[in-house]
C-alpha positions in Angstrom: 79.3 83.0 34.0 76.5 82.8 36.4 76.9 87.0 36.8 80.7 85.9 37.9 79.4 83.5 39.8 77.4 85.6 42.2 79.9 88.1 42.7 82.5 85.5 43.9 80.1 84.4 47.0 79.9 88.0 48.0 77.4 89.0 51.0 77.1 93.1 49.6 77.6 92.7 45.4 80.9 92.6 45.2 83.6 90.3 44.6 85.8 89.6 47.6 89.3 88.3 47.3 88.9 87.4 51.3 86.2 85.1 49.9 87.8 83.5 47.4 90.8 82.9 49.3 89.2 81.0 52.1 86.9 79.0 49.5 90.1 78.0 47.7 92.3 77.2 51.5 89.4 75.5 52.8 89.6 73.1 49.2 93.1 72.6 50.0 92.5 71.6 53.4 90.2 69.5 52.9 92.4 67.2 50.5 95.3 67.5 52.2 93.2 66.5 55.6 91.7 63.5 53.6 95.3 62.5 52.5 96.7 63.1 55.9 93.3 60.8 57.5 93.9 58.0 55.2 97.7 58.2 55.8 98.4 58.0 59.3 94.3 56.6 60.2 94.4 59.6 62.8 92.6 63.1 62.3 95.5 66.1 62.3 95.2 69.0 64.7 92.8 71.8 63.0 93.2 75.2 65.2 96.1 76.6 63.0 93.9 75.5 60.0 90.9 77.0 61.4 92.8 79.5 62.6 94.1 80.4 59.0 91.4 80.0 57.3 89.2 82.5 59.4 91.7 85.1 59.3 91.6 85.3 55.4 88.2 85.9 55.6 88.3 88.3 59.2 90.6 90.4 57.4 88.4 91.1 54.5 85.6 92.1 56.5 87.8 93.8 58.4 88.7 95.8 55.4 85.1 96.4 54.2 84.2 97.6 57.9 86.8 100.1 57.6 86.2 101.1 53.7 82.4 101.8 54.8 83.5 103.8 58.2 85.5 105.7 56.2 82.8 106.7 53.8 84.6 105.3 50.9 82.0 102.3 49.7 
């Protein structure tokens, strides 16, 4: 399937969880944004959206910075 669809957005060649996860939060967000526009006519806050959303991915690269420090990847 498109080589796992290019090892699930993955920058090094490998699939990324961290990746996934903020690809599938920021498809949430944006329905539930959309609802929440149409709704009440007024755009929502977005820092603890942002805020979530970037720390899905932070701590994956987070993770990989430490795996290759390590000497482990």
């Amino acid at each position: 399937m498109m080589k796992f669809l290019q090892q699930l957005f993955s920058e090094s060649g490998e699939a990324s969880f961290s990746r996934l996860g903020a690809f599938v939060a920021l498809g949430f967000a944006c329905g539930w944004i959309t609802y929440l526009v149409f709704h009440n006519h007024v755009l929502p806050s977005l820092d603890g959206l942002t805020l979530f959303i970037a720390t899905l991915y932070g701590l994956g690269k987070a993770n990989e910075t430490l795996q290759r420090i390590l000497g482990n990847k």
